[in-house]
C-alpha positions as CSV (number, residue, x, y, z in Angstrom):
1,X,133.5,27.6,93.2
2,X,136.1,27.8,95.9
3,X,135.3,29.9,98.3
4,X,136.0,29.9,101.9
5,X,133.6,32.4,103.7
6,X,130.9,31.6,106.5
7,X,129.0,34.6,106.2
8,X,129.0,34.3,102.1
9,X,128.1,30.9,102.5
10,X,125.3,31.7,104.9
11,X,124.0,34.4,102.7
12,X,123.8,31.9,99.7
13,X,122.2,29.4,102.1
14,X,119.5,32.2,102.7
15,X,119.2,33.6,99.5
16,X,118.6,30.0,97.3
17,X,115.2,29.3,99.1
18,X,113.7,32.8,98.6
19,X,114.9,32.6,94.8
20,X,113.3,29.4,94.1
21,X,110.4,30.3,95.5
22,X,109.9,33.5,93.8
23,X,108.1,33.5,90.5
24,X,110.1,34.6,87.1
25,X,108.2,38.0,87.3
26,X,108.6,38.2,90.8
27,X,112.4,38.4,90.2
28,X,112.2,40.7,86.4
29,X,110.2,43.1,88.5
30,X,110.9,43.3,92.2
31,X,114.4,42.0,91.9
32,X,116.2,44.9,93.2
33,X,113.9,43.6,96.3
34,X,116.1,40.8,97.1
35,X,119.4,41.8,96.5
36,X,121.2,38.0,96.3
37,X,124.9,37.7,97.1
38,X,126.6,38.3,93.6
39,X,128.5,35.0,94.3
40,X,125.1,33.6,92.9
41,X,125.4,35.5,89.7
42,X,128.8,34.7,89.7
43,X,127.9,31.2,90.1
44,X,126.0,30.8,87.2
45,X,128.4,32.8,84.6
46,X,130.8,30.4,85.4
47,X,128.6,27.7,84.6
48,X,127.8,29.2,81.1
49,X,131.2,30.0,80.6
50,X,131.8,26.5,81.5
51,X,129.2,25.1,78.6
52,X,131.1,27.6,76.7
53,X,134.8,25.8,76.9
54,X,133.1,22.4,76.9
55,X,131.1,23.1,74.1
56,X,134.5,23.8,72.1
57,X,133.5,27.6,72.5
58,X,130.5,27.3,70.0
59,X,128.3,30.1,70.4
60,X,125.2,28.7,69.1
61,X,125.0,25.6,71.4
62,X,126.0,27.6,75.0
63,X,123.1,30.4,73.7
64,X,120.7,27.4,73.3
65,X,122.1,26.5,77.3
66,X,121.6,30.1,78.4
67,X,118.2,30.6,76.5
68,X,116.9,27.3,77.7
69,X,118.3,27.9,81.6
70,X,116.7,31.8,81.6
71,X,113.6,30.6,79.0
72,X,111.3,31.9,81.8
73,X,113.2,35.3,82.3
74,X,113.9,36.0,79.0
75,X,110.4,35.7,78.2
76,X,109.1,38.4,80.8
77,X,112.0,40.8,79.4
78,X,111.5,43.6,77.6
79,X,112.8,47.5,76.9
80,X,110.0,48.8,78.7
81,X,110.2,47.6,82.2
82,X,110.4,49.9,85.0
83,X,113.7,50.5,86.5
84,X,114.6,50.1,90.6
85,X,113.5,52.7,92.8
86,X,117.1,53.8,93.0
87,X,117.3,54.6,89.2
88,X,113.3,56.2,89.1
89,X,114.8,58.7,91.6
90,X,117.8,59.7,90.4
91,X,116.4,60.5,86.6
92,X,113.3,62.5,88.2
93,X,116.2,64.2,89.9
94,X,118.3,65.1,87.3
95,X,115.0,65.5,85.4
96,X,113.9,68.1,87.5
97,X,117.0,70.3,87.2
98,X,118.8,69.2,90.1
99,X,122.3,69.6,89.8
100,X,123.5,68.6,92.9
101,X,124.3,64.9,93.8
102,X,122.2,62.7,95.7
103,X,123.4,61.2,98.8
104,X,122.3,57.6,99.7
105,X,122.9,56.2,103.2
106,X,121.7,52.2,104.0
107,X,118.8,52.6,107.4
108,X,118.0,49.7,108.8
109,X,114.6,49.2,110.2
110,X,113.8,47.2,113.0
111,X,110.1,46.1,113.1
């Protein structure tokens, strides 16, 4: 990945150490907690999409690379889990008749 940013590059240098050090349910249930650069995510498509070229786009074997890489994520998955706070607010609003929109505006806390 070429990229040519010092404040990405600084935010994946953050991010990486937190990410590894969180747990696989850690990440399926608070995720929404760490909010990573999406570089990372694009990061790692690339990479499949990269076994999926290499692999003369065979299906089967990059889904055995992706399923293998994500074994831990995939296995904590499910239909059931709870969505972000975001999400859980705006269906209890709509939910509870509301018809106007919900504004959002980003407060930063200093502690």
């Amino acid at each position: 990945m070429l990229y040519n940013s010092m404040e990405l590059s600084a935010a994946i240098d953050r991010y990486v150490p937190i990410l590894q050090e969180a747990t696989p349910s850690e990440i399926i249930h608070q995720g929404w907690k760490y909010d990573p650069p999406k570089a990372l995510s694009d990061i790692f498509e690339s990479i499949i999409g990269a076994v999926l070229v290499d692999s003369n786009y065979d299906y089967d074997k990059t889904a055995m690379v992706a399923g293998y890489v994500m074994k831990d994520i995939l296995e904590i998955l499910s239909p059931s889990l709870a969505k972000d706070p975001v999400s859980e607010l705006c269906e209890w609003i709509s939910g509870s008749g509301c018809r106007r929109n919900a504004e959002f505006r980003s407060v930063v806390c200093y502690q």
